[in-house]
C-alpha positions in Angstrom: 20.6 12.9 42.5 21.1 16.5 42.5 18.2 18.7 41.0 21.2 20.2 38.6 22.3 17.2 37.4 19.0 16.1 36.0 19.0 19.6 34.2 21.7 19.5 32.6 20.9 22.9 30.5 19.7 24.6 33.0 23.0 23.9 34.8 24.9 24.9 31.6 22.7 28.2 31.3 23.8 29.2 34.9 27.8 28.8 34.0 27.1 30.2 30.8 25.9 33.6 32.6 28.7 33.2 35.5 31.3 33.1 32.3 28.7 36.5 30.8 29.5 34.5 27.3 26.7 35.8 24.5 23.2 34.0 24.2 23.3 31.5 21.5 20.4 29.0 21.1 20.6 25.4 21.2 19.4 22.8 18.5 15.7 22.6 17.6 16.0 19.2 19.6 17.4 20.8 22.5 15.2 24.0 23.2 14.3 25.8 20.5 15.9 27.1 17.0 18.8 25.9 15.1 19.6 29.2 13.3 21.8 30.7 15.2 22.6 34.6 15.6 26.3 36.1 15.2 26.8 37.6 18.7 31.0 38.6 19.7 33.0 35.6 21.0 29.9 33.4 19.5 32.1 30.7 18.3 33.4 29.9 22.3 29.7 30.0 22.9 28.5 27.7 20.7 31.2 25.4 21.4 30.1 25.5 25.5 26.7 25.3 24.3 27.1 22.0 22.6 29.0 20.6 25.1 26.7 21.9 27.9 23.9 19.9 26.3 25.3 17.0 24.9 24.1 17.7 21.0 26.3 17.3 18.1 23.5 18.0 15.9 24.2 21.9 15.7 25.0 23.9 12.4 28.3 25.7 13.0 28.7 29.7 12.6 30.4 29.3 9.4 27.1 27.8 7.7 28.8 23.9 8.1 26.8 21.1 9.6 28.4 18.6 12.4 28.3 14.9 11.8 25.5 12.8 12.3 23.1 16.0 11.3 19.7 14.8 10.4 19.0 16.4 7.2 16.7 20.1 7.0 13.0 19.9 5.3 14.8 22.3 2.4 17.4 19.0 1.7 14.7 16.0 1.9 14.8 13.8 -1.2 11.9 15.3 -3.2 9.8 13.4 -6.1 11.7 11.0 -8.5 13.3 11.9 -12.0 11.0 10.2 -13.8 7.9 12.1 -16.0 9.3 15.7 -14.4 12.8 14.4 -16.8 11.2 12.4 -19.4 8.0 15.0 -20.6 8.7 18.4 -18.4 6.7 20.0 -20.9 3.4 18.1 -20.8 3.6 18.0 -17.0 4.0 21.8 -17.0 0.6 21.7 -19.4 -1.2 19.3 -16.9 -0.8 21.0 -13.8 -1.5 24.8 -15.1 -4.6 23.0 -16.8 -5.7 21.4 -13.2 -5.0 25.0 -11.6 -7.4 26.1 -13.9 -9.8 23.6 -13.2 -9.9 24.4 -9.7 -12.4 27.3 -10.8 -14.6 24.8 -12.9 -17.7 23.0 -11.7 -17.5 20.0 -10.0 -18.9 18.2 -13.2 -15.9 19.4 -15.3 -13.5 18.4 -12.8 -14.4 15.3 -12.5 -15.0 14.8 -16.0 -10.9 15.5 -16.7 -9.9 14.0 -13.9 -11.3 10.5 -15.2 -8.7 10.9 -18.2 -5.3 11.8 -16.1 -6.0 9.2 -13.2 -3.3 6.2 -12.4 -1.6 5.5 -9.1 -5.3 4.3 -7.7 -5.7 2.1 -10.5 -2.3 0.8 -9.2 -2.9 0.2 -5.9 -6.9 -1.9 -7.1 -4.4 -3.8 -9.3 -1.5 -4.5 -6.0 -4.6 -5.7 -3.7 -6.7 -7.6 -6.2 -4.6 -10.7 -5.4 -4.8 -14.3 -4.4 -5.6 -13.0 -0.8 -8.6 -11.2 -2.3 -9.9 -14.4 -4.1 -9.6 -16.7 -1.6 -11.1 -14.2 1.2 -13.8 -13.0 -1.0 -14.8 -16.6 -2.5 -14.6 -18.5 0.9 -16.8 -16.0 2.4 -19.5 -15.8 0.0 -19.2 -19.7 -0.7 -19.7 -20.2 3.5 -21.4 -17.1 4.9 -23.6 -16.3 1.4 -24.9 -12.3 0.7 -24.1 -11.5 4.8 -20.4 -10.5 4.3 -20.7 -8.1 1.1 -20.6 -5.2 3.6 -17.0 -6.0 4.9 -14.2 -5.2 1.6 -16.4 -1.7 1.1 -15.9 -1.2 4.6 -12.3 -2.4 4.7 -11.1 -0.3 1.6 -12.4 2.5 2.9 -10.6 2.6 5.5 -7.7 2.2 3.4 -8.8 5.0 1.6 -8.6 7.5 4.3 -5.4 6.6 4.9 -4.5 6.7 1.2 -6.0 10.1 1.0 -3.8 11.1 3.6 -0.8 10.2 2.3 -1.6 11.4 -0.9 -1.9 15.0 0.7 1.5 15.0 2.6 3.3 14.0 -0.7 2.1 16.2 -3.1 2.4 19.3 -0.5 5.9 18.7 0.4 6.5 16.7 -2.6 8.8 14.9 -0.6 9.6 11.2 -0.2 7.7 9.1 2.6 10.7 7.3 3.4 13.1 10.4 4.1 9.9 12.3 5.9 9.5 9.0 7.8 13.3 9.4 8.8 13.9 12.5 9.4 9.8 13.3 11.4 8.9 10.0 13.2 12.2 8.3 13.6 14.8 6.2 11.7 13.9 3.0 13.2 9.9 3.2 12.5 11.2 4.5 8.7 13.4 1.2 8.3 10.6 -1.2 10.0 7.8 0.4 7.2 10.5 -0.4 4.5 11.8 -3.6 5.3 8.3 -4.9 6.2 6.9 -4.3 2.8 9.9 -5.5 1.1 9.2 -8.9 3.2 5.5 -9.1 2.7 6.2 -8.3 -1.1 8.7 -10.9 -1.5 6.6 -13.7 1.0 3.0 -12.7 -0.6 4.8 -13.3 -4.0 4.5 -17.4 -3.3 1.0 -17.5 -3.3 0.2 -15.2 -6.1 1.8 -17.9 -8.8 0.2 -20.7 -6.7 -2.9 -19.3 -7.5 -2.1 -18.8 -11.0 -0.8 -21.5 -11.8 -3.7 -23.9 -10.6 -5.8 -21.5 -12.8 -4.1 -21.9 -16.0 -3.3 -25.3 -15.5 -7.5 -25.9 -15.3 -7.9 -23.8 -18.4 -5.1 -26.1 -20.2 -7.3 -29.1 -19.0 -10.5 -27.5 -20.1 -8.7 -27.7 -23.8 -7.7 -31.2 -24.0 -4.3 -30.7 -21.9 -5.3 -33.7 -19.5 -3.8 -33.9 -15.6 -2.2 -30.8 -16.5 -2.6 -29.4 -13.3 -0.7 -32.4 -11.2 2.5 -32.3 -13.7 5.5 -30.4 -12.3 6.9 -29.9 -15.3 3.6 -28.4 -16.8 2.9 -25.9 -13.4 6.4 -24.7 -13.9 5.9 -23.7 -17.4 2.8 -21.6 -16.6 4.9 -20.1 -13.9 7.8 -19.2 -16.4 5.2 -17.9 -18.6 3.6 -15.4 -16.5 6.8 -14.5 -15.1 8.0 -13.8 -18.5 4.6 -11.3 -19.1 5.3 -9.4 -15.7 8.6 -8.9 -16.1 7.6 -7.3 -19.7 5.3 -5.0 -18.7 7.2 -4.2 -15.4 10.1 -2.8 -17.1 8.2 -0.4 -19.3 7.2 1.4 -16.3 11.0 2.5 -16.0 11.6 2.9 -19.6 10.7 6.5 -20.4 7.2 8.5 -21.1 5.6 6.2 -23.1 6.4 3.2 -21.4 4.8 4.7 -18.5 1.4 5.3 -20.6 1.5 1.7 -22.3 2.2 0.2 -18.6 -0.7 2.1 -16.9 -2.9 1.3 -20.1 -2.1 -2.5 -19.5 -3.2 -2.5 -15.7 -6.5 -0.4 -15.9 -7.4 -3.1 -18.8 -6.2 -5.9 -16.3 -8.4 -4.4 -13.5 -10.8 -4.1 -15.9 -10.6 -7.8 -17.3 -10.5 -9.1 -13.7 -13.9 -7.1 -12.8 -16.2 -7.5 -16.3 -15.1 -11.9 -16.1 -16.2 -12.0 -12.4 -19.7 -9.7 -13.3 -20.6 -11.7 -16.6 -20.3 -15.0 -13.5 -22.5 -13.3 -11.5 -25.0 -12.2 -14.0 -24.6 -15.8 -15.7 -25.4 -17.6 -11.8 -28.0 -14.8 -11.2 -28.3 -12.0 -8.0 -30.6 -12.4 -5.1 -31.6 -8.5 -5.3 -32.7 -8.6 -1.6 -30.0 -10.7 0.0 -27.7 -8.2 -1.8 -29.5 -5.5 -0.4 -29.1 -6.8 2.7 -25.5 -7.9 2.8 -24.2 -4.4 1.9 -26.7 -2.5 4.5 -27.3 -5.4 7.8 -23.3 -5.2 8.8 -24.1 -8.6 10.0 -21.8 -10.2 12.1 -21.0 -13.7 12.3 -21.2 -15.3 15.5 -18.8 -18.2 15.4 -14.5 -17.9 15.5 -14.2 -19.1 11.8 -17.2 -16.9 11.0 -14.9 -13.8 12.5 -11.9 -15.4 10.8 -13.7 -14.8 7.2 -15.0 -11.6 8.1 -11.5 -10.4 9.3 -9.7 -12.0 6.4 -12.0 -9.8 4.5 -11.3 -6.0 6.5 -7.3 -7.5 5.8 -7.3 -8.3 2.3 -8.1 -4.5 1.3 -4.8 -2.9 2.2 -1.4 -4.6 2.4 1.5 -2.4 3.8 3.4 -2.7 0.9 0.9 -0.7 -0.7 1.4 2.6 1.6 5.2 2.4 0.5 4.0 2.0 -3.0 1.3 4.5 -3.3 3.0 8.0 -2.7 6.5 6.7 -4.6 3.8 6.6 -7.7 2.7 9.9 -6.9 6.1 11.6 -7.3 6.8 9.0 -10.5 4.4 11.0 -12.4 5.4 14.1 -11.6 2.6 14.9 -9.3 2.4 17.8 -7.1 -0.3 20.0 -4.9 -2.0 21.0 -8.2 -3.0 17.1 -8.0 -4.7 16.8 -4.6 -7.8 16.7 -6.1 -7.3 14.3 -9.0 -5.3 11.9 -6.6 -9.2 12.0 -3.7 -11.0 11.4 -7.1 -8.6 8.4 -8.5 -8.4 6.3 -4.9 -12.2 6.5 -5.0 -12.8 5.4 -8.5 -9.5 3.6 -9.2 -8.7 2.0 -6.0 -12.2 1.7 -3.8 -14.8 1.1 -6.9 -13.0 -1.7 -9.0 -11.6 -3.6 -5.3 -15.5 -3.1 -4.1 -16.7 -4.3 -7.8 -14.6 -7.3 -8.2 -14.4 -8.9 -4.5 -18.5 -8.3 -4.3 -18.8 -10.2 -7.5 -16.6 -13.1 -6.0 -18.4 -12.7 -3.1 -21.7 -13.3 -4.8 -20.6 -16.0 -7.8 -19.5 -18.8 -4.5 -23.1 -17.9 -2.7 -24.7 -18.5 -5.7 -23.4 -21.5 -6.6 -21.7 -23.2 -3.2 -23.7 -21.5 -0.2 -26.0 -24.3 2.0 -26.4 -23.0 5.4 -27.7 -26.8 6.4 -24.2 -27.7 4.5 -21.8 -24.7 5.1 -18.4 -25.2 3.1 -16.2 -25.5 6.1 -12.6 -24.9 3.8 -11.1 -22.7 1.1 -11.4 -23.5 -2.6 -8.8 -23.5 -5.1 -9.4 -21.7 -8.8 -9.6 -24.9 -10.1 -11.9 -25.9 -8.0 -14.2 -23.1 -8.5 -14.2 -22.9 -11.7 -15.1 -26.4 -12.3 -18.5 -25.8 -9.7 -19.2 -22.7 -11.4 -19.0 -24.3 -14.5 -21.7 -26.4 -13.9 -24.4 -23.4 -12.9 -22.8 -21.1 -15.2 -21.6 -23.0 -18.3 -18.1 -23.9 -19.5 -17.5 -20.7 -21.4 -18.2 -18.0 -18.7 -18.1 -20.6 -15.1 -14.7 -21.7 -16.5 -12.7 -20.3 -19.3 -13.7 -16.4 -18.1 -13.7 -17.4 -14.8 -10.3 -18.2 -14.9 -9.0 -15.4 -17.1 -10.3 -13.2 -14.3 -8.4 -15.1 -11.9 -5.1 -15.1 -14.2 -5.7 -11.5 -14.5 -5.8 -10.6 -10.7 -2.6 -12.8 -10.5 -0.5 -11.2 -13.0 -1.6 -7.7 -12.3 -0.6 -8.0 -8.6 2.5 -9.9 -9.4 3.7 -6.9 -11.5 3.2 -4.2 -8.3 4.6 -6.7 -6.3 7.9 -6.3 -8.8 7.7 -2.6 -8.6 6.9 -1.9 -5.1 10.3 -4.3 -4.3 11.9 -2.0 -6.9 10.8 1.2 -5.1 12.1 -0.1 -2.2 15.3 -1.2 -2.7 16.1 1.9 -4.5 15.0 4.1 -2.2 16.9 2.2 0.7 20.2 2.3 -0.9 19.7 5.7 -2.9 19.2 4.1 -6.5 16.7 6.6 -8.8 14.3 4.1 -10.0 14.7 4.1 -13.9 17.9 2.1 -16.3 19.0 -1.5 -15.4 19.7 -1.1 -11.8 15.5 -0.7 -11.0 15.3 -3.3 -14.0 17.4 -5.4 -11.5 15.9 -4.5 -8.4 12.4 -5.4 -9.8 13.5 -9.1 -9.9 14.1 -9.5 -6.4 10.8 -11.6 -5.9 11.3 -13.8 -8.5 11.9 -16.9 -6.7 7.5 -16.4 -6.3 8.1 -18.4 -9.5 8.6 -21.6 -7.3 4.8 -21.2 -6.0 3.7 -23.2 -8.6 5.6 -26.3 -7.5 6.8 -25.6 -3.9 5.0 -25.7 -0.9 7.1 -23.3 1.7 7.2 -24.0 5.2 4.2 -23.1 7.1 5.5 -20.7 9.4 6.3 -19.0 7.0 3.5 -16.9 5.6 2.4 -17.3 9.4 5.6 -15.0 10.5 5.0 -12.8 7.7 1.3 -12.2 7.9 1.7 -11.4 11.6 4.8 -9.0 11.3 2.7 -7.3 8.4 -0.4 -6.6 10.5 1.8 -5.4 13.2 3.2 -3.4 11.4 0.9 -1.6 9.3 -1.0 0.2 11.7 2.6 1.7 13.4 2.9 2.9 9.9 -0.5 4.1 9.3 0.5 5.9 13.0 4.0 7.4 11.6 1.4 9.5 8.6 -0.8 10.2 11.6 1.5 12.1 13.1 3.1 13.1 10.2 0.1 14.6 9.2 0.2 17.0 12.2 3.5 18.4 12.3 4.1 21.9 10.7 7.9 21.7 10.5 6.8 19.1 7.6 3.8 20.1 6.1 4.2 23.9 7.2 1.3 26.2 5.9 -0.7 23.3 4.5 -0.6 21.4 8.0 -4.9 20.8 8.5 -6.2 23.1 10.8 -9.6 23.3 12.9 -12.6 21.7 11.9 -10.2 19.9 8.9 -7.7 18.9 11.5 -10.3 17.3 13.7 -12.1 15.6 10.0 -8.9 14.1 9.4 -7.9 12.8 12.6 -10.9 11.2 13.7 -11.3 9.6 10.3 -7.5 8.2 10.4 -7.7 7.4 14.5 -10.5 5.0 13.0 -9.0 3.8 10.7 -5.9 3.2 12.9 -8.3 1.6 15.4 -9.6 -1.0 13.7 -6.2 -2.4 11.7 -4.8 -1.9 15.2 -7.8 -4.4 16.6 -7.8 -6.9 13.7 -4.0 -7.3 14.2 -3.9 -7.9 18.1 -7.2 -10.4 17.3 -5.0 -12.3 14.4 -2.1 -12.6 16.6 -4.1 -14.5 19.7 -6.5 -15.7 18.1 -4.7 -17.5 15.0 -0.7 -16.3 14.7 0.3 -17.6 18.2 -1.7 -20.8 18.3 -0.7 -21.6 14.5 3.0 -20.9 15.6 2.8 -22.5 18.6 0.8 -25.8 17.5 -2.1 -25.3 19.3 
């Protein structure tokens, strides 16, 4: 091949001097900046310009873009016409008070920030699901104290991560899924939607399961016998809680105070879900040094469903649905670089604390009741099943009724960000603002979760799911790696020196162990599961 005809601009910049036609630049893509300067005859030479180099992505002398343009950082979507339309005024009052606090000590920051935190409380509520229970209760039931060090560990990870995020969005203050598009690429933007619209809808099934066979074992506990093996009766506890998510999910679209009473309702679910599992513990007892030693030894297990346990564990902390969630919750409340701070503070407190809190407590309630190394428990335990063992060590009142409140609490509260992370979603996709009856609409799409309680869906299912998910969330945790390190997005605020290398090697770590744990799940279980081996 001729050397000019793999440079084609090169080629284009010889004819282009031949023809002595005025120096216009080419397209940020092409070689260097877009804006381009008003020479004579400028229009002829933008017009051999863009044919020379094949880009049709060029913004015309006139000020008018080409098709198939790819949208400026000034024209990204930015936040969501939510509290910023609902209570200007009080956001205006929030954020000059947090500039304020900026000169305060760090006791009277963190004193105020305890009263204005929410999205982390969010994302504790999202995660605290049936994948948490039956991670967190299988290992402690089969592997005792010697795993507590794995969902700290996990979540924070996912806390880096979160933190990351957290600092893109409120510095642009523009939406993930349009920087995604317009900084990493279209296709890796669609893939980190779509995915966590799948795993939202899939991880739905499991989440009424699980409730279900809890309330169905406190209806038994109260005279309601073989509750639990009537269709009819497992349906109505599914309607039920469906009813109850739906309720509060629709507040969080319904204007300022909707917003406070939904955010009031999850940190008391978060709450609920951590206070029943402690007054377990506390009833069954704690093994101070065991506990000691579970959170400092990082033991590791030394057999394949040993590993399983412990890796079911690091995955549990952080879906992917919950990175597409997270910043859209940000700009919902209005949130902008005045609440970098108060967002580190509420993913440590609201998001690491109560996931660390409630899975440890789980962890320790099945060692203290089920754990035999001469006799490990060799498969997973349903609430019912639990509750009815812990009953017997800890009493009917706190190893059964709160016992399974707590459960029922973790279910509804992730079933509700399950309905608004599918909202988010599908409103950002097709470019729906996220408030009225369309998000009201949009929230339902996982509904058919309902059919948990009485359907068991194909096995592959989940299987497909769960492997697509840990695929794909360290590509996604990638895409805010990079995007964390380009200036034409985050400009002046791009991390430099020692921060830059902080934050990288904290998020390459991050990235490198989701990244292991999903090539180890898909040899180890996804392939063989799918493939019947």
């Amino acid at each position: 091949m001729p050397e000019a005809a793999r440079h084609p601009q090169e080629q284009a910049r010889r004819v282009h001097r031949l023809l002595r036609l005025p120096e216009v630049p080419i397209h940020g893509e092409c070689i260097g900046s877009c804006q381009p300067r008003p020479p004579a005859r400028a229009l002829e030479a933008q017009s051999f310009w863009l044919a020379a180099c094949g880009c049709t992505k060029e913004t015309t002398m006139s000020g008018q873009k080409s098709a198939g343009e790819a949208p400026q950082p000034s024209e990204l979507q930015r936040g969501l016409p939510m509290v910023a339309k609902w209570d200007p005024e009080a956001l205006a009052r929030e954020k000059a008070m947090l500039a304020e606090l900026e000169k305060s000590g760090l006791c009277a920051r963190l004193v105020a920030y305890s009263k204005k935190m929410g999205p982390g409380w969010m994302q504790s509520a999202l995660t605290l699901g049936s994948g948490s229970f039956f991670s967190s209760f299988f290992a402690g039931a089969m592997l005792g104290y010697s795993l507590l060090w794995v969902q700290p560990l996990g979540m924070l990870l996912g806390v880096i991560m979160f933190m990351a995020i957290a600092y893109q969005t409120l510095s642009t203050g523009v939406r993930p899924f349009a920087a995604m598009r317009r900084y990493v690429h279209p296709a890796v933007a669609w893939a980190w939607a779509l995915t966590s619209l799948a795993a939202t809808v899939i991880w739905h099934f499991p989440q009424y399961s699980c409730g279900g066979t809890a309330a169905a074992d406190l209806a038994e506990h109260f005279g309601w016998a073989g509750a639990g093996k009537l269709v009819g009766a497992r349906l109505f506890f599914g309607l039920v809680m469906l009813a109850v998510c739906v309720a509060v999910t629709w507040l969080y679209g319904s204007g300022s105070r909707g917003l406070k009473l939904f955010d009031r309702l999850i940190k008391l679910m978060v709450a609920v879900i951590v206070l029943s599992f402690m007054l377990v513990v506390i009833r069954t007892g704690v093994r101070w040094q065991a506990l000691w030693e579970g959170l400092t030894r990082f033991r590791m297990p030394s057999d394949k469903t040993g590993i399983e346990v412990m890796m079911g564990g690091l995955s549990a902390a952080v879906g992917i649905n919950m990175t597409f969630l997270f910043p859209y919750t940000l700009l919902a409340r209005g949130w902008g670089r005045e609440h970098r701070g108060l967002a580190k503070f509420d993913l440590v407190l609201g998001m690491w604390l109560p996931f660390v809190l409630a899975t440890g407590f789980l962890v320790m309630a099945a060692a203290n009741t089920l754990y035999n190394p001469a006799n490990p428990v060799t498969s997973k335990l349903g609430p019912d099943k639990a509750a009815q063992v812990l009953s017997a060590a800890a009493g009917p009142v706190v190893g059964r009724i709160i016992f399974d409140l707590g459960v029922l609490a973790m279910v509804i509260s992730s079933i509700v960000l399950h309905m608004l992370v599918a909202a988010f979603i599908v409103c950002e996709i097709f470019g729906i603002e996220p408030t009225g009856w369309r998000y009201r609409l949009t929230s339902l799409i996982p509904i058919p979760g309902v059919l948990g309680t009485v359907v068991q869906f194909p096995f592959w299912l989940p299987v497909v799911t769960s492997g697509i998910c840990f695929v794909f969330l360290p590509i996604a945790y990638i895409a805010f790696f990079l995007l964390h390190n380009r200036r034409d997005y985050l400009g002046a605020d791009k991390p430099t020196g020692a921060r830059a290398w902080a934050w990288n090697i904290a998020m390459l770590i991050a990235i490198g162990v989701v990244t292991s744990y999903a090539a180890w799940w898909l040899i180890e279980i996804g392939l063989p599961k799918l493939l019947g081996s």
